[in-house]
C-alpha positions as CSV (number, residue, x, y, z in Angstrom):
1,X,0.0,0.0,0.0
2,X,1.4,3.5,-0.7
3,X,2.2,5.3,1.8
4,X,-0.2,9.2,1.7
5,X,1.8,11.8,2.6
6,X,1.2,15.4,3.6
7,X,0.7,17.6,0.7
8,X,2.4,20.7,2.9
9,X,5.3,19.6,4.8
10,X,5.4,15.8,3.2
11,X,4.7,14.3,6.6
12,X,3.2,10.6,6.3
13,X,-0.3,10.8,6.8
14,X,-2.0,8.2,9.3
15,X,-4.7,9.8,11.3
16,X,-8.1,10.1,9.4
17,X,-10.4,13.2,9.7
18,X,-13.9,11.8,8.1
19,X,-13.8,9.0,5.7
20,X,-16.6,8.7,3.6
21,X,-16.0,5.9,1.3
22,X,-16.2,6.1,-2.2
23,X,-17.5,9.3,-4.6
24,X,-17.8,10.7,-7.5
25,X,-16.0,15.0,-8.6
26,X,-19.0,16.6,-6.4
27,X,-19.5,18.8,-9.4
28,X,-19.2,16.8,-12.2
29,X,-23.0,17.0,-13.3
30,X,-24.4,13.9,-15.6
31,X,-26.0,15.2,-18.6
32,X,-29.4,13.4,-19.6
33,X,-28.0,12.0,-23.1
34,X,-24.9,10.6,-20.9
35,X,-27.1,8.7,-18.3
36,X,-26.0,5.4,-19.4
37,X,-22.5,5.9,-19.1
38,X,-20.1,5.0,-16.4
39,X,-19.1,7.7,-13.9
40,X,-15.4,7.8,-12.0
41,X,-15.6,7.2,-8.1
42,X,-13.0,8.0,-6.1
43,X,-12.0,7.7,-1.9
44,X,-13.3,10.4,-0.3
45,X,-10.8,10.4,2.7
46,X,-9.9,13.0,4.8
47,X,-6.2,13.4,6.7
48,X,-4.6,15.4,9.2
49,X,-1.7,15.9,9.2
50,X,0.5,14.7,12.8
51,X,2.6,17.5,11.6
52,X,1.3,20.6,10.2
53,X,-2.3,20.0,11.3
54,X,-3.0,20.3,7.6
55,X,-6.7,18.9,6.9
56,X,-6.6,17.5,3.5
57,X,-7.5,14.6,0.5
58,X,-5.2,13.3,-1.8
59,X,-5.2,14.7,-5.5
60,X,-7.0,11.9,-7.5
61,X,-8.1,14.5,-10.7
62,X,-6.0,17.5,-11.2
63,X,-7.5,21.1,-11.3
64,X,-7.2,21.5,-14.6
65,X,-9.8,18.6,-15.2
66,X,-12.1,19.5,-12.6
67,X,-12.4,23.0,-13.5
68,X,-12.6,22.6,-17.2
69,X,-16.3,23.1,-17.4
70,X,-17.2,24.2,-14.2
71,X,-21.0,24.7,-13.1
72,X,-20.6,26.8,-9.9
73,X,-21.8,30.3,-11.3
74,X,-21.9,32.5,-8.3
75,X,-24.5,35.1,-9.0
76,X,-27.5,32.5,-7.9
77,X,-27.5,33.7,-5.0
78,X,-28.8,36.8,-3.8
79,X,-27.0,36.6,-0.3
80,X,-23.8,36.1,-1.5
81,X,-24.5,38.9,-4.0
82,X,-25.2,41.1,-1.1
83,X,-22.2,39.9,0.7
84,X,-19.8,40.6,-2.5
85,X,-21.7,43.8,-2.6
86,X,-21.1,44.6,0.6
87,X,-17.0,43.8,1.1
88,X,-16.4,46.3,-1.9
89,X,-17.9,49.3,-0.3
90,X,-16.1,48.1,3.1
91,X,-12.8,47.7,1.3
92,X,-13.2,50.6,-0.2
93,X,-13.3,52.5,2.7
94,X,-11.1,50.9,4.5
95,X,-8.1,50.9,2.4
96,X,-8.9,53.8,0.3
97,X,-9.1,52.7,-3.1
98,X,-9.9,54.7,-5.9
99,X,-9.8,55.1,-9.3
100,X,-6.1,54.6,-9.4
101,X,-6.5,51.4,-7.2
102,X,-6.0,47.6,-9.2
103,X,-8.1,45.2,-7.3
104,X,-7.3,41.8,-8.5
105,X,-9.6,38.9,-7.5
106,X,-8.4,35.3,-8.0
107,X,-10.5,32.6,-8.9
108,X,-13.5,35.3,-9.7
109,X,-15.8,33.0,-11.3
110,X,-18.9,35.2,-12.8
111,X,-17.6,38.5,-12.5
112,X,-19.9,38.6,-9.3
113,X,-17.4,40.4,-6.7
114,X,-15.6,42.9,-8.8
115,X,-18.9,44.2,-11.0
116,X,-19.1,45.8,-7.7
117,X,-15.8,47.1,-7.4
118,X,-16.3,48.8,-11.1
119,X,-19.0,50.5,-9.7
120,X,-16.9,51.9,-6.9
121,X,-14.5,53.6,-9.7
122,X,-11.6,51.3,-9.3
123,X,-9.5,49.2,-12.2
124,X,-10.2,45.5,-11.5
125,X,-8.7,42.0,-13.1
126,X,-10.2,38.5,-12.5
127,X,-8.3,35.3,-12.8
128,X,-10.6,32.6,-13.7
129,X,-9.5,29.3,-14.6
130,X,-13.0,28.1,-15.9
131,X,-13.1,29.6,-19.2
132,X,-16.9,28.9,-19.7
133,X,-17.6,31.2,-16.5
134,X,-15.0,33.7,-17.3
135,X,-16.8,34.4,-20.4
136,X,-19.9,35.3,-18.1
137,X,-17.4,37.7,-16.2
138,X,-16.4,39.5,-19.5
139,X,-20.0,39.9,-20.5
140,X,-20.3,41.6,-17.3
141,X,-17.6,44.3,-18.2
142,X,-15.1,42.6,-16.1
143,X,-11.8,42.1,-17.4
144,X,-10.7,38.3,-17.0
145,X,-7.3,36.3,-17.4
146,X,-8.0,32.6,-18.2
147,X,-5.6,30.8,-15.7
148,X,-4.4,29.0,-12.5
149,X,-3.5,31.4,-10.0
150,X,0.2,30.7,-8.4
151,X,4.0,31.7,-8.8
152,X,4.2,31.2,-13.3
153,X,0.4,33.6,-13.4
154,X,1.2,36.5,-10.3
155,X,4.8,36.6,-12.7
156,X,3.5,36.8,-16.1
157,X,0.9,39.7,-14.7
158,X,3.7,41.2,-12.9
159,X,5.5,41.6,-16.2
160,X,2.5,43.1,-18.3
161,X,2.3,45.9,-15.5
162,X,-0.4,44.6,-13.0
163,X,0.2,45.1,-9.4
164,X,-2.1,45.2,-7.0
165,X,-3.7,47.4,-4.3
166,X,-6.2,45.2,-3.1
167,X,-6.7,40.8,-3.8
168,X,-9.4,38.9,-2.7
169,X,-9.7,35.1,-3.2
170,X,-12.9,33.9,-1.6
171,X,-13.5,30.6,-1.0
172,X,-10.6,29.3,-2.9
173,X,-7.6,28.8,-0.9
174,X,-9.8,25.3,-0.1
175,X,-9.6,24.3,-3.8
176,X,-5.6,24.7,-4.4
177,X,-3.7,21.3,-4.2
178,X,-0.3,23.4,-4.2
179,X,-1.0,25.7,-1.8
180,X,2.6,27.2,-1.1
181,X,2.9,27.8,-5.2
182,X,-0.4,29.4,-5.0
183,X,0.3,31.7,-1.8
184,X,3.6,32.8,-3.0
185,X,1.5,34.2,-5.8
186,X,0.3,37.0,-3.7
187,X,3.5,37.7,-2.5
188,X,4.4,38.5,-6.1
189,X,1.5,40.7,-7.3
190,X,1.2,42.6,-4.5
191,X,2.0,46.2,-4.1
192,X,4.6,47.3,-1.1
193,X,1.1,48.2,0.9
194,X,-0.8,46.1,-0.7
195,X,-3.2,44.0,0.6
196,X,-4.9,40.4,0.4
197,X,-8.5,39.1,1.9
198,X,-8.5,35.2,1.8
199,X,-12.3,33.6,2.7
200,X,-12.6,30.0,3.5
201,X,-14.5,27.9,5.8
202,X,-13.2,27.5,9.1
203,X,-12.4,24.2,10.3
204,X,-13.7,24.5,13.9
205,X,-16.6,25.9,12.7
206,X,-16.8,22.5,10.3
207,X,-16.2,20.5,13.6
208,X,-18.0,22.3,16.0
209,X,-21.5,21.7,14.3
210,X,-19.7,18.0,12.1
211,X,-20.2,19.8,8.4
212,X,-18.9,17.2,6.7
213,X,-20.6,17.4,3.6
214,X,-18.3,20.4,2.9
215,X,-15.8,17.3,2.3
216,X,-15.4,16.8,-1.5
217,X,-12.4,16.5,-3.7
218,X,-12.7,19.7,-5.5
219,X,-11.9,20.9,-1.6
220,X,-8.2,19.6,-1.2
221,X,-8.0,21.3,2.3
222,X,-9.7,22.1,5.1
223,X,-8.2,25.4,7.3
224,X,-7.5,26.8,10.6
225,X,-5.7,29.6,11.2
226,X,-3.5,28.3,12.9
227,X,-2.6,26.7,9.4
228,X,-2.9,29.3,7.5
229,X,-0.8,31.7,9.3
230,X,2.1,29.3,9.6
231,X,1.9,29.1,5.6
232,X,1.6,32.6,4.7
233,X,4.8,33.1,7.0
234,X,6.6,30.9,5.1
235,X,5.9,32.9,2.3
236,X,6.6,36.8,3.1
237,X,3.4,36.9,4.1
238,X,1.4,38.5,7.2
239,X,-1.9,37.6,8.7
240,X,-2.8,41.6,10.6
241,X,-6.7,41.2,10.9
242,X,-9.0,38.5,10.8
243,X,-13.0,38.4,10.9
244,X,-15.3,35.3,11.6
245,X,-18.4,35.5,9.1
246,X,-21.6,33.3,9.0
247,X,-21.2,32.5,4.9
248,X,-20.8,28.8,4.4
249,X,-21.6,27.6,7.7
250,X,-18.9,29.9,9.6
251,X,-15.6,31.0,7.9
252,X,-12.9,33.5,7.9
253,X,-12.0,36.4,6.3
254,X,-8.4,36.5,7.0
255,X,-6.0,39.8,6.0
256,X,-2.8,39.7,4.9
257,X,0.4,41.5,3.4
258,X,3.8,41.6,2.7
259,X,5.4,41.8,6.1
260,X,7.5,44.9,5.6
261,X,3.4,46.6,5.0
262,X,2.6,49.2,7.4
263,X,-0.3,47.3,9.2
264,X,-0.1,46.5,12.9
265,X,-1.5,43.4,14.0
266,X,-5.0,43.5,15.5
267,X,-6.2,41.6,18.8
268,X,-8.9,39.5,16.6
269,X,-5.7,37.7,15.3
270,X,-4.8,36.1,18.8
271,X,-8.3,35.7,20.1
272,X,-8.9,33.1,17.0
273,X,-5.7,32.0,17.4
274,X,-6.3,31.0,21.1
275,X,-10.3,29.7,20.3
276,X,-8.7,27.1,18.1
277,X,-6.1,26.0,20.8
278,X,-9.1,25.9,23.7
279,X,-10.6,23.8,21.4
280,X,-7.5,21.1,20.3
281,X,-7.2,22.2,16.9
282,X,-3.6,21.7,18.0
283,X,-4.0,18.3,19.4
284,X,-4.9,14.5,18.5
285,X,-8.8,14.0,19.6
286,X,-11.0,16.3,18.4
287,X,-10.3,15.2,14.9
288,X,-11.0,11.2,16.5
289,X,-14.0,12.5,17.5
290,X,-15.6,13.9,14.4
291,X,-15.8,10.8,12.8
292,X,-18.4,9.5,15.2
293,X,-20.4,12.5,14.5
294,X,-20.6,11.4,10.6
295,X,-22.3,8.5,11.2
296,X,-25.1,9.6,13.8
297,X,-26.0,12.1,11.0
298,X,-26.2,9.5,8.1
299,X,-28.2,7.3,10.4
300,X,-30.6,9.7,11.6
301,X,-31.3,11.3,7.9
302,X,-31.7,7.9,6.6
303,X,-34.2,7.7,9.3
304,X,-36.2,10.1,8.4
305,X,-36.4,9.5,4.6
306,X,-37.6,5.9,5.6
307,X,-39.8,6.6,7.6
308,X,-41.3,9.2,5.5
309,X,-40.9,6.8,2.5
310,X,-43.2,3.9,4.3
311,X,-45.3,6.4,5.4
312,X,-46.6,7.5,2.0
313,X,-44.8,10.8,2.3
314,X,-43.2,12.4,-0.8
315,X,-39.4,13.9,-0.1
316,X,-38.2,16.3,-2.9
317,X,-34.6,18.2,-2.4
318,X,-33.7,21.8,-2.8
319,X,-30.7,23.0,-4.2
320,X,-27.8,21.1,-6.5
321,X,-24.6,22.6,-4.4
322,X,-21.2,20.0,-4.3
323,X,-22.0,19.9,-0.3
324,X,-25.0,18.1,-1.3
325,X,-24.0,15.8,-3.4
326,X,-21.6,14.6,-0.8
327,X,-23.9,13.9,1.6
328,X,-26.2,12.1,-0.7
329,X,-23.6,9.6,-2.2
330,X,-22.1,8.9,1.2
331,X,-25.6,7.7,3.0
332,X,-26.6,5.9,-0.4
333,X,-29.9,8.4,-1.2
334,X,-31.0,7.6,-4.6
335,X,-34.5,8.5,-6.2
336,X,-36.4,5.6,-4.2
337,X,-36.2,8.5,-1.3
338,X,-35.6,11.4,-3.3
339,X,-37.6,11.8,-6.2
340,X,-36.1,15.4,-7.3
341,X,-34.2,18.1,-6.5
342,X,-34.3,21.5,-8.5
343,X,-31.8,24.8,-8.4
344,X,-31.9,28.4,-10.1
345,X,-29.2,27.7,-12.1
346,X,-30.3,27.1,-15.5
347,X,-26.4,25.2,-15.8
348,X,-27.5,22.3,-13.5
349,X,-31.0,22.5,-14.7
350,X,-31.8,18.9,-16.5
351,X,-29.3,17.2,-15.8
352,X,-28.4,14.6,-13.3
353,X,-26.8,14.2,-9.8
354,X,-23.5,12.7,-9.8
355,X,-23.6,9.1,-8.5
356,X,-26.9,9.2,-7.1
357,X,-28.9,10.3,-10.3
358,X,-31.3,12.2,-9.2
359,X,-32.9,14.4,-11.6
360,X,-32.2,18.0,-11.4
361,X,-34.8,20.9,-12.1
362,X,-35.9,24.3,-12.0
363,X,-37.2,25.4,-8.6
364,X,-40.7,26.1,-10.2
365,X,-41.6,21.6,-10.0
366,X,-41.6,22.1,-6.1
367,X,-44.8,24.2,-6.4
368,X,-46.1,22.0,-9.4
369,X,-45.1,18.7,-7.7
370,X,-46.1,20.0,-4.0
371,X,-44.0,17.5,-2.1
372,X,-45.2,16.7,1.4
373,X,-41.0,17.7,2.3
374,X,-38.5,19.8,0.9
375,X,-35.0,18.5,2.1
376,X,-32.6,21.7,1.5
377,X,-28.7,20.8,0.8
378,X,-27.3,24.2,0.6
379,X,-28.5,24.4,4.5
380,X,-26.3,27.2,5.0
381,X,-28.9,29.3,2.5
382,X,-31.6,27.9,4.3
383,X,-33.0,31.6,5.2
384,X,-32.7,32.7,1.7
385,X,-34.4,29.7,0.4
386,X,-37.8,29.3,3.0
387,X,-38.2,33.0,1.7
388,X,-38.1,32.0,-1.8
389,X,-40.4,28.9,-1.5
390,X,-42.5,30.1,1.2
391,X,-45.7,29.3,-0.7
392,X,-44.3,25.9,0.5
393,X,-46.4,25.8,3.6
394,X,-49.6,26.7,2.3
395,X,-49.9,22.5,1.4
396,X,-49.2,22.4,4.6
397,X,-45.6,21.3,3.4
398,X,-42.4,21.1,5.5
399,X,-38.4,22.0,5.2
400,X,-35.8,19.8,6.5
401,X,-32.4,20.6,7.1
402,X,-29.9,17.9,7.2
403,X,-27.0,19.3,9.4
404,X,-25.6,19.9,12.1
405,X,-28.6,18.0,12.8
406,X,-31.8,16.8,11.3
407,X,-34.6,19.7,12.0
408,X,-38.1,19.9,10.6
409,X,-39.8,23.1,10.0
């Protein structure tokens, strides 16, 4: 057997983190005139690393084949719209940009972050490696480089005369296999006082309320800051602020720069630093435990769908997100217990879940169908959702959310 080893410091890799058995790329969609072919599964194991504390897969598909055609287009939602909308006016202010500012976001998908930043006056570049929603982006009036974000792309942009006042990579840092190459980007592109916003799920969050459906291979890590801040050291880099946000079930919005940058280091930094600790982020058993926690939720969703099932109930899904599909292919969900799901994007629209099958559709079959449950995968929209579907409850028809725990409503 080969031996895994630590995709940061190259430390052998022996304690597991959440193993959830065989899956399919979380975002590799089955179109309806492909149905009958094979699909790829692959181990969906979480590490952590003895070392580094790293929380991590192994690399069975590369980037480049994963993001090829990618059907994550961020504008569906109208929360993280607002949220985008809001951190442009906020760095804005903050860090006094202008029209003489470059804001650079990597991995900016639709164009739906630095629209925003156009309309605050400043210059802006995306780095997109999914040509198909890049193209969106330039529709948009945003100006987009096709490419992996790391060492080769922060150089050749360097070269053509881009530097950068403010970066922004949100939700991204999670999706980089080579995460030194890719940090040591920054350090590259940035201006002498410039500075970098990095957004990402935070691991005790993930623990503290066992969101383990976050676990899919496009996500080759999962972070601390304790993590984090030991890599961006290692790279020229300095964490000076840090802010815990609700988006994606609880993640951080970390700030960094080059460490000669005239930033002093704010008290946030050592109070998340020490939350982690308190909690044994640092140590051995709080990543034993989480595993235990997996199962009870698989158990008591299956449960539910059962007994709903034998009862004569009909269970639809909400939502088409790659947290979803995780959770689905690990407790075994096909249609038998789901007999739809639908989602706004007209990308996912007719086609079919990966592994399970389960036929996607536009959000308008709920109220044509009127299921007696509507199971919602993206539970950390669950707000944004019950307010789009309210008319839900006038068949007297309920939501259910899966995690941290199984709730009916």
């Amino acid at each position: 057997m080969i031996e895994s080893r630590c995709r940061n410091c190259d430390a052998p890799l022996s304690a597991t983190f959440a193993n959830l058995g065989m899956s399919p790329l979380s975002n590799a969609f089955i179109r309806r005139d492909k149905a009958s072919r094979m699909e790829r599964f692959y181990p969906l194991h979480a590490w952590v690393c003895g070392s580094c504390r790293l929380v991590q897969l192994e690399e069975f598909e590369s980037p480049e084949h994963i993001f090829n055609d990618y059907f994550y287009f961020s504008s569906f939602s109208e929360s993280w719209l607002r949220h985008a909308e809001a951190y442009a006016k906020e760095m804005t202010t903050r860090f006094g940009l202008g029209a003489d500012s470059m804001v650079v976001e990597v991995a900016s998908n639709d164009g739906y972050l630095l629209q925003y930043f156009l309309q605050q006056g400043c210059q802006v570049l995306g780095v997109e490696p999914a040509a198909n929603v890049a193209e969106v982006a330039k529709e948009k009036g945003v100006p987009s480089e096709v490419a992996f974000f790391g060492r080769e792309t922060a150089t050749k942009l360097r070269a053509q005369g881009f530097a950068a006042d403010q970066m922004a990579a949100n939700n991204v840092l999670a999706h980089v296999p080579d995460l030194n190459d890719f940090i040591a980007g920054f350090a590259i592109l940035l201006k002498p006082a410039g500075v970098a916003t990095f957004e990402f799920p935070h691991l005790l969050r993930q623990i503290e309320e066992t969101q383990f459906d976050t676990i899919y291979h496009e996500h080759f890590s999962y972070l601390s800051l304790h993590v984090v801040q030991r890599l961006f050291q290692a790279h020229g880099l300095s964490i000076f602020d840090v802010e815990e946000l609700p988006t994606h079930g609880g993640s951080l919005r970390v700030f960094a720069c080059l460490k000669a940058a005239p930033y002093p280091v704010g008290p946030a930094v050592a109070s998340v630093l020490a939350n982690e600790a308190a909690a044994g982020l640092e140590d051995d058993p709080v990543y034993a435990a989480f595993a235990d926690q997996v199962v009870r939720i698989k158990l008591d969703l299956l449960r539910f769908l059962i007994e709903a099932k034998t009862a004569g109930k009909r269970v639809v899904a909400y939502g088409a997100p790659a947290k979803g599909n995780t959770l689905l292919n690990y407790c075994g969900v096909g249609t038998e217990l789901i007999a739809f799901t639908v989602d706004r994007s007209p990308h996912k629209q007719n086609t079919l879940l990966p592994g399970t099958r389960i036929p996607v559709r536009a959000p308008e079959a709920i109220l044509e169908e009127k299921p007696d449950y509507v199971l919602i995968l993206p539970w950390n929209l669950k707000h944004e959702i019950t307010q789009q579907m309210d008319s839900v409850r006038q068949w007297g028809g309920k939501f259910v959310v899966p995690i941290p725990s199984l709730q009916v409503f």
